[in-house]
Structure formats: structure tokens, C-alpha cells
C-alpha positions in Angstrom: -28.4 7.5 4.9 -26.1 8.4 8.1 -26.2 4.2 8.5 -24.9 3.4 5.5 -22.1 6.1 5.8 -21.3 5.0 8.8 -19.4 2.2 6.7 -16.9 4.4 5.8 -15.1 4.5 9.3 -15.0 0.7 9.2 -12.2 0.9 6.3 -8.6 0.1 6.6 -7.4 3.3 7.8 -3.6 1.8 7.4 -4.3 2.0 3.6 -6.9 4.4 3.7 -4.2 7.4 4.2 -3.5 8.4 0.2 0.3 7.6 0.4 0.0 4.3 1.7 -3.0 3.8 -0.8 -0.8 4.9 -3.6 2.1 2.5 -2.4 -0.6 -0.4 -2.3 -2.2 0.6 -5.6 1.3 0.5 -7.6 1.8 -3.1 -5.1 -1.2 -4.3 -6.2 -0.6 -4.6 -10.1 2.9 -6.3 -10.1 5.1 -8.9 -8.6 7.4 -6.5 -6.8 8.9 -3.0 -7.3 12.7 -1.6 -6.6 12.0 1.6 -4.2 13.3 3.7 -6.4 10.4 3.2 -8.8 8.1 4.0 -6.0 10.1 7.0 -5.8 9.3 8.3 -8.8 6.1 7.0 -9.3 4.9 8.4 -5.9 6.7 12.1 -6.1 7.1 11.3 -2.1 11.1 12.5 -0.7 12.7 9.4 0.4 12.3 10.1 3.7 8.4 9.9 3.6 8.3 6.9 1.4 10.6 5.3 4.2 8.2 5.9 6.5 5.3 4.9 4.9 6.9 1.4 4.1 8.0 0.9 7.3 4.1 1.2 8.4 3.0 -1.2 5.2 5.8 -4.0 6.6 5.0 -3.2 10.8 1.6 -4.3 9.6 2.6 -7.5 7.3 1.3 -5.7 4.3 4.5 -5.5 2.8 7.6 -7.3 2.3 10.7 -5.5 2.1 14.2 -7.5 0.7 17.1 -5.4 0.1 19.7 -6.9 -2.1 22.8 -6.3 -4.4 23.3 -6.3 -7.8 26.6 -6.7 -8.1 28.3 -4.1 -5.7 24.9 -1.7 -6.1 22.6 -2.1 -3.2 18.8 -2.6 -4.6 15.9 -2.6 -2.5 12.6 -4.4 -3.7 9.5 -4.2 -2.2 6.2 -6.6 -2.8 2.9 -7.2 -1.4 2.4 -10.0 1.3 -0.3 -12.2 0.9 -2.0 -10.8 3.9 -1.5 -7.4 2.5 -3.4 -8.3 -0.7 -5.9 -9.1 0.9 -6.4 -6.9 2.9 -5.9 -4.3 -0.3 -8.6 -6.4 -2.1 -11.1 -6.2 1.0 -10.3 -2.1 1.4 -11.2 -1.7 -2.5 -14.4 -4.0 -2.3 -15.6 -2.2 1.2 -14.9 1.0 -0.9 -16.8 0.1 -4.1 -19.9 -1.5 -1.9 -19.9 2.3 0.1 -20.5 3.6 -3.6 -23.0 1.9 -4.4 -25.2 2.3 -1.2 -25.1 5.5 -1.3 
């Protein structure tokens, strides 16, 4: 049994912390977010949710684009290629943990 759980280190500890997970989880489902919807679908404070994305982009998981709408600044966020992927292989390393144990 220890061999198998031994797996478990081997995940993507990036997107392993449940923040970031949460960020990727909402990421994964749609084309791209504004950040205030991560806002409020996170309950993080701005400042943490900052951070976290910051992490998610440093590590190409994310893209960040910050744009206007008119004169109001609007900041959208979306998954990189590389960062679905790597989501996809976290989720599948996850469910193939489950089922060896």
C-alpha cells in the first residue's frame, strides 16, 4: 500500500494547493473568466486571488489579458494550453490514486 501512496507526492503541487485548484477547476469549464467572477466564485480577497494568478501565469498555466470596455478596465483570465493539460494530467493522476487504493 505505502507504494501506491507514494503516487500522491508525484502530483502537481502548483495546482495541488486548493486555491489554485479552485482557480483551475472554474478555468477548466469555460473559455475565459473576468477576475471579478473568480472573485466571487472563489470567496478569496483580491489580494490572494492576485497572488495566486500570478503563480498559475509564472508557470504558463494561465493567461492573463487585461482590457477596456469602454473607459472600464476589465481583466480576463483563461487557461493556456499547457495549463490544460497539465489540469487534465493532475485530475487523471488523482482519479488513478483512487482507484489503487
Amino acid at each position: 500500500m505505502t507504494t501506491n501512496l507514494r503516487s500522491v507526492t508525484d502530483v502537481d503541487r502548483l495546482i495541488h494547493e486548493p486555491a489554485r485548484l479552485m482557480i483551475m477547476a472554474l478555468l477548466s469549464g469555460v473559455a475565459e473568466v473576468d477576475f471579478l467572477y473568480l472573485l466571487r466564485e472563489t470567496g478569496l480577497t483580491k489580494g490572494n486571488l492576485s497572488a495566486h494568478l500570478a503563480k498559475l501565469e509564472q508557470a504558463n498555466y494561465i493567461r492573463i489579458e487585461k482590457v477596456f470596455r469602454g473607459k472600464i478596465p476589465n481583466t480576463r483570465i483563461s487557461l493556456t494550453p499547457s495549463g490544460r493539460e497539465a489540469f487534465e494530467d493532475y485530475r487523471r493522476q488523482l482519479k488513478e490514486i483512487a482507484t489503487r487504493i
